[in-house]
C-alpha positions, 0 to 999 in steps of 0.5 A: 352102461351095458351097452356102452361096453359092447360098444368099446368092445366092438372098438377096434372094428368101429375105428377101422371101418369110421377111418377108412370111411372117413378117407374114402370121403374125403378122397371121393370129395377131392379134398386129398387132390387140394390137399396135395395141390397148392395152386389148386388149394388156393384156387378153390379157396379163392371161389367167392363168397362163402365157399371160400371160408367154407372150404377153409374151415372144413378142410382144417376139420378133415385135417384133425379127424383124419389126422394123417393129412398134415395141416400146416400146408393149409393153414399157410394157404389159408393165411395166404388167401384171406390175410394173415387174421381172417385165415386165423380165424377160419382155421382156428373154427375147423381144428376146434371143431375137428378136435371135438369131434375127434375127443368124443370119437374117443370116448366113445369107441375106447382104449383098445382101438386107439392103442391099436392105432397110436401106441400104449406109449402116447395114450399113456402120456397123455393120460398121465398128463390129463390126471397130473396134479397140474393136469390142464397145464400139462396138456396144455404144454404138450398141444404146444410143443412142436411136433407133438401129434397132437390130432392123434392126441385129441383122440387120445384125450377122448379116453381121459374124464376131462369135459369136452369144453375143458379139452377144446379150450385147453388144446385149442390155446396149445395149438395158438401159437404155431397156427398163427405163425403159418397164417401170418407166413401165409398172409406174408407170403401173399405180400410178397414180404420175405422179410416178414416172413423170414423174420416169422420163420426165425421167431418160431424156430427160436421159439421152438427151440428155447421151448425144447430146452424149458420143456427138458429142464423143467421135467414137467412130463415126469410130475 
C-alpha cells in the first residue's frame, strides 16, 4: 500500500515521461506518417498475410493509448481495406486492448496526474457516473455519445473501483455503433457504393442527433 502511494505521488512525472515516451515511439514507428497518410495507410495495410490485421490492430491500440491521434480515419480505412466486418472485428481487438491498457494506466498513476491532463471536469463526470445508482448505464451512455473523449476517458475510469472486465466490456459496447458505422462506410467506400454510403452517413447523423435530444431530455448525467 505504501508503495503504492508513492507511486500516485510520483504521478504527474510517470504520466509525462509514459506519454512522450509513448509519442516518441510511435513517431520513431512511422505510425504518425500512416496515420497522416491515407494512400500510405491502406497500402501498409494491404501488406499480405498477417501483417495486414497486425497492423490494424495496433494502430487502433496506439490510437486509444495515445488518445490525441483521432481514430475514425483508421477505422474507415480498416473497413476499406479488409470489408466492412472483418475491419470491425481487427479494430474492435485494438480499442479493447487499448482501452484496458489505458484503464490500468489510471489506476496505477492516479488523480492528479490525469487531472493535469483532461481536467477535474471530465474526471468527475466520469466518477459521478461509475458510482451513479445506474452506473454501468451511465458509463455506457457517455462511451456512446458522440464526441465524447472517450480515449481520455478509458484513463479516467482507470481511478473509479470498477473491475477492468466490467469497464472493457461496458466502453467497449458504448463504442459499437459508432465503429461499425466507419468500417461499413469504409467497406462501402471500397465498393464504390455512394449510395451505401450516403444512406450510413445519413443514419448516423440522425442517430446522433435523436440521441443528443434523449440524452438532454433524460438528464441522465444529472442522476
Amino acid at each position: 500500500m505504501a508503495d503504492l502511494d508513492r507511486l500516485r505521488k510520483l504521478g504527474p512525472w510517470l504520466a509525462a515521461g509514459a506519454l512522450a515516451l509513448a509519442f516518441l515511439a510511435v513517431w520513431q514507428t512511422g505510425l504518425i506518417g500512416r496515420l497522416s497518410d491515407y494512400d500510405r495507410l491502406i497500402a501498409d495495410m494491404r501488406g499480405g498475410g498477417w501483417r495486414g490485421p497486425l497492423l490494424c490492430v495496433a494502430i487502433q491500440f496506439v490510437q486509444v493509448v495515445v488518445f490525441f491521434i483521432p481514430g475514425e480515419i483508421t477505422q474507415i480505412a480498416s473497413g476499406y481495406v479488409f470489408g466492412a466486418w472483418r475491419g470491425f472485428v481487427f479494430s474492435t481487438i485494438g480499442i479493447l486492448l487499448g482501452s484496458g491498457v489505458a484503464f490500468l494506466l489510471g489506476r496505477v498513476i492516479g488523480r492528479p496526474a490525469f487531472e493535469k491532463i483532461f481536467g477535474a471536469e471530465t474526471l468527475d463526470k466520469l466518477e459521478h457516473a461509475a458510482q451513479s445508482p445506474k452506473g454501468r448505464w451511465a458509463v455506457f451512455l457517455l462511451f456512446l455519445t458522440p464526441g465524447a473523449p472517450k480515449d481520455a476517458m478509458s484513463y479516467g475510469a482507470g481511478l473509479s473501483g470498477w473491475p477492468l472486465g466490467r469497464f472493457v466490456l461496458i466502453s467497449g459496447l458504448g463504442r459499437l455503433p459508432a465503429l461499425l458505422a466507419s468500417t461499413m462506410f469504409g467497406g462501402q467506400l471500397q465498393e464504390r457504393n455512394y449510395t451505401a454510403m450516403a444512406v450510413t452517413a445519413a443514419v448516423a447523423v440522425a442517430a446522433g442527433i435523436a440521441f443528443y435530444f434523449y440524452q438532454r431530455k433524460a438528464g441522465w448525467a444529472e442522476e
